[in-house]
N, C-alpha and C positions, 0 to 999 in steps of 0.2 A: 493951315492944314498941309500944304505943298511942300512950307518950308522942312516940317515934322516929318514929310514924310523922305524928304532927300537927307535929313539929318542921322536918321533909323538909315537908309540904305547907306551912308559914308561909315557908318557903326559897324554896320553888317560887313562890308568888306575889308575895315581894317583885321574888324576879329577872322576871319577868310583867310586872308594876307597872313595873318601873324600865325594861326593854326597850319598854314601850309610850311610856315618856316619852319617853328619847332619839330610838324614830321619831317621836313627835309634834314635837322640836323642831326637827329636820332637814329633814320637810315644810314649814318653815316659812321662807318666803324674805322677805330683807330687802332693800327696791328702793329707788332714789332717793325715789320717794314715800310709803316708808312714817312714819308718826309716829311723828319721833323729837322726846327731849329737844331735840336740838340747831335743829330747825326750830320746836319751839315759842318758843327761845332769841331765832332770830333774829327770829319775830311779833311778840313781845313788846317788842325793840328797834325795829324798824318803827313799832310801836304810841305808846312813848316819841319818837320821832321825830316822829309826827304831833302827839301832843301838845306838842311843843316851838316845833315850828312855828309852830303858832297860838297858842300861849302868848305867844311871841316878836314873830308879828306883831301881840298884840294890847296887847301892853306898848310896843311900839314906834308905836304907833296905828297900824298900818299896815294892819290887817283891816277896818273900818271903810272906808276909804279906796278897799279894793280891790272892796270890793263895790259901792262909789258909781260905778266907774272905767266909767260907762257912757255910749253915744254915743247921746244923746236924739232925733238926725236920723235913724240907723241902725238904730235901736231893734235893740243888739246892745253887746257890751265894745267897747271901742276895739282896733284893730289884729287884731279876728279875719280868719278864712281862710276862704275857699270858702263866704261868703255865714251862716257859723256865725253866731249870737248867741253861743257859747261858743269857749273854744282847745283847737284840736288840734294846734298845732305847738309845744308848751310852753308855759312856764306864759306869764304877763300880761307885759307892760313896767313894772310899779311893786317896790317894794318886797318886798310878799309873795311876789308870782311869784319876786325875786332868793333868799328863803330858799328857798320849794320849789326852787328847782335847785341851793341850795346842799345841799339838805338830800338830794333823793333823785336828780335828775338826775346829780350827780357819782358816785352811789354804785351807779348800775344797778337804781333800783327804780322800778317805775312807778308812778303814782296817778293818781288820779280825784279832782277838789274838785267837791264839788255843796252848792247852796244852798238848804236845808231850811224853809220857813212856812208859814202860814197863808194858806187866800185868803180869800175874802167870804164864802164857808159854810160855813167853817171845816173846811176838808179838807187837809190836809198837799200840798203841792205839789213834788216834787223839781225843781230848774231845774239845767244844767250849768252848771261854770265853768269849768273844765280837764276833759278827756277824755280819755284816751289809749287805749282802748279796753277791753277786758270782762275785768273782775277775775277771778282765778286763784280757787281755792277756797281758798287759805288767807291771801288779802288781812285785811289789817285797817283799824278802823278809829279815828277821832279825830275829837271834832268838839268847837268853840267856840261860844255864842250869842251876839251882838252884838243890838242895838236900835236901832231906827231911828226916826227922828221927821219930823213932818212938815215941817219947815225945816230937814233936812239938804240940802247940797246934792251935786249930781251931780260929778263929778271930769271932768277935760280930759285927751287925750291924754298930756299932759304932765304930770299928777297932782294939777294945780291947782283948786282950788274956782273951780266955773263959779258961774254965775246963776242957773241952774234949779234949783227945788226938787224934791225928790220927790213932795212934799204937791202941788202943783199939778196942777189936771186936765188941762193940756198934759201933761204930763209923761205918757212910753209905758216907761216903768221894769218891769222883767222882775216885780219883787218888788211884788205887790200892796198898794195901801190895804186893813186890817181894818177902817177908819174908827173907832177906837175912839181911848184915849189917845192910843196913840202910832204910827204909823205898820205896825210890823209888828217882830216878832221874827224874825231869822232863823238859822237854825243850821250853822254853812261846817263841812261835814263833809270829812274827808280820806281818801279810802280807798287804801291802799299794799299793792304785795305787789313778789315778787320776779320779776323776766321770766327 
């Protein structure tokens, strides 16, 4: 009788046990934003994109290039809008600006390119370079570091090496002198997510 009746209560609470799971998993609602595989799937590819990107433009010397691509009289990029030093109507007119739009404007994905150094007291300085406004929470990111010297020159509307140096104290260049080797390291981060 003892044994029947400890066998009836191991019964009673597995079914207890297993009733309280099914309601726990049914409270449980699954929404556009919840974390799935498949959205970690598509960050990760995002993620691979931005590094391709700048892989790309930097195999193609074209990251360097883009960061020179500035107008020394304006002290701003060549071809900004509404008085910016950065772009908000897409990316730049050079090379790199053509991969970023081959890469996320065709695809529906926004980003953000800022430009990461050092200043004279050595404090990380973030400067824009493309904006497109305030990253999502599940944005990623990708960044490349280039170096700069103090006889690189500034780029022309038209992509071409001007006359002005960086190193020179004329020069009103966004990217500060460390005054040390070499001009300044800087880091062209790319932050992408999905609109």
């Amino acid at each position: 009788m003892r044994a029947q009746a400890h066998t009836l209560e191991a019964i009673v609470s597995g079914m207890v046990l297993l009733a309280s799971l099914v309601f726990a998993l049914q409270m449980t609602a699954v929404t556009p934003l919840s974390a799935s595989t498949s959205s970690q799937h598509i960050e990760n590819q995002q993620q691979a994109i931005g590094h391709g990107v700048l892989a790309s433009a930097a195999a193609e010397d074209a990251l360097k290039p883009a960061v020179l691509y500035w107008d020394n009289s304006t002290a701003q990029f060549h071809n900004t809008a509404g008085g910016r030093e950065y772009y908000t109507n897409g990316p730049p007119d050079n090379r790199f600006g053509e991969l970023l739009e081959r890469a996320f404007d065709q695809r529906g994905i926004a980003y953000n390119v800022y430009l990461r150094f050092q200043n004279t007291q050595e404090r990380t300085v973030t400067t824009r370079y493309v904006y497109s406004g305030e990253p999502s929470d599940n944005a990623v990111r990708a960044s490349h570091t280039i170096t700069l010297m103090d006889d690189d020159h500034l780029r022309d509307a038209d992509g071409t090496r001007n006359s002005t140096r960086i190193g020179d104290p004329a020069t009103d260049y966004t990217v500060s002198d460390t005054g040390k080797n070499v001009y300044n390291t800087v880091s062209v981060e790319v932050v992408a997510w999905r609109i």
